[in-house]
N, C-alpha and C positions, 0 to 999 in steps of 0.2 A: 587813519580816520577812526580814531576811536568809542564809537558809536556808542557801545554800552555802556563807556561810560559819560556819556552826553545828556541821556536823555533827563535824569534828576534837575543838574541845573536848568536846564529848561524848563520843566515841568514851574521850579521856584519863579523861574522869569516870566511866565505865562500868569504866574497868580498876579506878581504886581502890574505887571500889563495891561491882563484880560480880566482880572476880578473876577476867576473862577471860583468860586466859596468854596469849593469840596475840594481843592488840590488845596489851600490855604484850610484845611483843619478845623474851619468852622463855619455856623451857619449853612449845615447842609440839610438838604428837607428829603424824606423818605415817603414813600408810595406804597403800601401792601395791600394786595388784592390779595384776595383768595382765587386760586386757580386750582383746582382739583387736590386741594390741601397745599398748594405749595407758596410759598413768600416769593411775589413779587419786588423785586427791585426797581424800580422806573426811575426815570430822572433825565435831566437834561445837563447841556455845558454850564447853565447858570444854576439850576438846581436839581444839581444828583440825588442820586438815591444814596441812600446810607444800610449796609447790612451790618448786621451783629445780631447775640443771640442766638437762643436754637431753633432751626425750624427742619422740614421735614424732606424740603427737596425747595428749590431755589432756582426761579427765571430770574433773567436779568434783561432789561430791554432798557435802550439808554445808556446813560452813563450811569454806573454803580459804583460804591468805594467801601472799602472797609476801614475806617478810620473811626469807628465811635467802639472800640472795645473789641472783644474776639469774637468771631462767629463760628457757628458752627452747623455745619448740614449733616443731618442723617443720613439721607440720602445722597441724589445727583444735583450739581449745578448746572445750569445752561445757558450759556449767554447768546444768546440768540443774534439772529443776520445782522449787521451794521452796530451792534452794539458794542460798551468797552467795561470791563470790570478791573477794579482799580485793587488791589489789597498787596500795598506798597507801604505804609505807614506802622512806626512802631508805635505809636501813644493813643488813648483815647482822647479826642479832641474834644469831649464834653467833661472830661476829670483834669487832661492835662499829663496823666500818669498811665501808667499800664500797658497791656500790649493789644496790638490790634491784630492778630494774628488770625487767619481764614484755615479752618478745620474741615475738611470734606469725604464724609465717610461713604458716599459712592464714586461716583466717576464725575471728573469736568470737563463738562463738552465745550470746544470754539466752535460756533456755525460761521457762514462763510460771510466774511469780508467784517466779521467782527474783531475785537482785541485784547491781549488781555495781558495785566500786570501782575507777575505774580511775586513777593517774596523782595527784600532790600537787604543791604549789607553797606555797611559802614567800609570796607575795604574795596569792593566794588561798585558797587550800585547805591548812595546815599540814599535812604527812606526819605520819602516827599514832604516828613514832618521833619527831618533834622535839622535844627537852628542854626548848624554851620553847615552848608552840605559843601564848601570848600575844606572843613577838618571834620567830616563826620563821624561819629561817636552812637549813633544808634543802629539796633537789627529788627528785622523781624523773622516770625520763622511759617511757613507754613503745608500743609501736609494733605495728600490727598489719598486715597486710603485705594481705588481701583485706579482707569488710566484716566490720562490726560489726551483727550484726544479734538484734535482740529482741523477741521473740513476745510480747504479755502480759507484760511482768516487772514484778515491783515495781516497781523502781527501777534507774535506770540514772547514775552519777555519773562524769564521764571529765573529766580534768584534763592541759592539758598532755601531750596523747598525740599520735600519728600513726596515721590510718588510712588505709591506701593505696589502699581505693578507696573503698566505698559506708559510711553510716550509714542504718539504716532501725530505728525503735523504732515497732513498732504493738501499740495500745492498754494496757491494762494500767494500774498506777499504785496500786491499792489503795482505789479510790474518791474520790469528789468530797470528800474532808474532811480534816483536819488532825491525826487520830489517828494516834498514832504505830503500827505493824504491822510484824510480821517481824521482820527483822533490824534494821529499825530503831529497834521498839520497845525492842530491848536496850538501846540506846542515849540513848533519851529524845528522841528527833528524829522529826517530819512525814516521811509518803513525798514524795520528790522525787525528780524526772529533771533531768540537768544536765549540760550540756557547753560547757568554756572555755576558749580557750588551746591549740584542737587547730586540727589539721589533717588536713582530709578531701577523699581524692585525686579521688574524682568528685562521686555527688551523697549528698545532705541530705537526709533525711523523717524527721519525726516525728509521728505524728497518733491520732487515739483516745483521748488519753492521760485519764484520771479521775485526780486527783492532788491534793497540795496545793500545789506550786510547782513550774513549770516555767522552764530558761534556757536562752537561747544567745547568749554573749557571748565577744566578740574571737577568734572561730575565724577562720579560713582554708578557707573553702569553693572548691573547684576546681570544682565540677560545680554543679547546678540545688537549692534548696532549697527543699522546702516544711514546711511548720506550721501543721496544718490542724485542724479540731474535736479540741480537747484542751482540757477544760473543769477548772479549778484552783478548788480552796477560797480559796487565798488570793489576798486584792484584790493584792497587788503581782508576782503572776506573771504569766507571759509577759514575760518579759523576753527580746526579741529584739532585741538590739542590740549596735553595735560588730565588727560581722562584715565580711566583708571576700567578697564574692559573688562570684565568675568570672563562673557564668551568670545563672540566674534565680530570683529569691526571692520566693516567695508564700505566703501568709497567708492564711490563710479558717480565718471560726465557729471564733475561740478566744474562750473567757469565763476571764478579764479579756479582751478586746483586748491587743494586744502593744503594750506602754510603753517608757517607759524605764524606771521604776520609780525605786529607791534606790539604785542602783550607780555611779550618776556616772556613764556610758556614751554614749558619741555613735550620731550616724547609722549606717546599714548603708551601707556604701560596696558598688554593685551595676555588676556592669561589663552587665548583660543587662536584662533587663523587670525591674520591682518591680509587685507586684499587693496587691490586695484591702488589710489590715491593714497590710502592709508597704510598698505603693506609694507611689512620690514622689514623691505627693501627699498623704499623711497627716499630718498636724501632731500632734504630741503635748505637751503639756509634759515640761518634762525639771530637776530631777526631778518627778515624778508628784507629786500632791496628794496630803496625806493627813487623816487626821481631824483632826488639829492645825495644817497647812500646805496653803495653798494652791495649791501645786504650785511650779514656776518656768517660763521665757517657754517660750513656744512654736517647737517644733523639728522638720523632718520626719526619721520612721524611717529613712527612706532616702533615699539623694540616690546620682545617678548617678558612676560613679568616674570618679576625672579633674576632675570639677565642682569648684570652689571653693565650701566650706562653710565653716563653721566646726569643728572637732573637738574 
């Protein structure tokens, strides 16, 4: 069940369905209050907020999107309780051209049981503006300059971003099951947390998590990671693999166990200790068995970098 990369075409199928204006790239309507100097974003499923631009620090309440050019905050973003910030699209949806890329020179907060998109790729994750998102062809990139940090939140999806120092997502996720909830109910998609294709300047934590699929695949971790009791609905989550550890990466009490799963992904290459689920010493098959397959040979999660493995 390969969730992350599910959620785009749905996101497309939801526009023609639901006449969401703001996932379909136009006619979206924006809300700025002044809030102690900072740009509100407000919005709803029929009419989101739109961010771009510079401002000085950034709530989000509602639904919010970055789809009309780049934005950029000075400061922190925050996307407050029940809220969903969207900065998935590569084009300005009022040019047609350019990039819509979300710049964050403090830190960006999830409060709890909010959600947030961060970052698309053409290879994994189709951007919500790509015109084929069956042969997609577009990216975006974006970057967050302190951590990313998330209280409780639904859902947390980050592609292809830069974070310049910490990630920390504790607990949250919507529960142990596979119903779809929130903002992602709109959409016809399972809650899921996910992060692929980033880079994170110090350390990794994820843990608590109730969900139905959890990943962390081909990051660039600079600092220490851990992933620890985050128990998933679905058998092929946990997928911790294909990272790339500076320091040290530890695993403990996640249900699935961290696999390979169905992603074609190799070993963690760990330049520090490998522990518990992720130590290497664990052998997994790769890919994972499933009701119909019996897996394929057996492979460790982790191997230390530098070591000749196979990749």
């Amino acid at each position: 069940m390969a969730i992350r990369r599910l959620l785009p075409p749905l996101l497309a199928s939801a526009v023609a369905l639901a006449g969401l204006s703001a996932l379909a790239g136009s006619g979206t309507a924006s809300a700025a209050t002044a809030w102690r100097g900072w740009y509100i974003c407000k919005g709803s499923d029929r009419h989101p907020g739109s961010l771009s631009g510079h401002h000085r620090g950034v709530l989000v309440r509602g639904l919010c999107e970055v789809n009309a050019g780049p934005a950029v905050v000075r400061g922190s973003l925050i996307v407050s309780p029940r809220s969903t910030l969207v900065a998935a699209y590569a084009r300005n949806d009022v040019t047609g051209h350019g990039d819509s890329n979300l710049t964050v020179g403090g830190s960006l907060i999830v409060k709890h049981h909010a959600a947030l998109i961060l970052g698309c790729a053409a290879a994994t994750f189709p951007c919500l503006d790509d015109p084929d998102p069956d042969n997609p062809t577009l990216g975006s990139t974006s970057s967050v300059a302190g951590n990313l940090i998330a209280s409780h939140p639904l859902g947390v999806v980050v592609h292809g971003a830069t974070i310049g120092t910490s990630v920390r997502e504790t607990g949250g996720g919507g529960g142990r099951d596979c119903t779809p909830k929130g903002i992602f109910a709109k959409f016809g998609s399972p809650v899921y947390s996910d992060y692929e294709d980033t880079f994170v300047g110090r350390d990794f934590k994820v843990t608590g998590l109730r969900s139905c699929w959890y990943g962390t695949l081909r990051d660039n971790l600079r600092g220490n990671a851990l992933v620890a009791r985050n128990k998933l609905a679905d058998p092929d989550a946990t997928e911790v693999i294909s990272n790339k550890v500076r320091g040290s990466l530890k695993c403990y009490r996640n249900s699935p166990a961290v696999q390979f799963g169905d992603s074609g992904g190799n070993s963690n290459r760990v330049r520090g200790h490998a522990a518990g689920q992720c130590g290497f010493h664990v052998l997994q098959p790769n890919p994972a068995p499933t009701d119909t397959t019996p897996g394929g040979p057996l492979q460790h999660i982790s191997v230390h970098m530098g070591h000749h493995h196979h990749f």
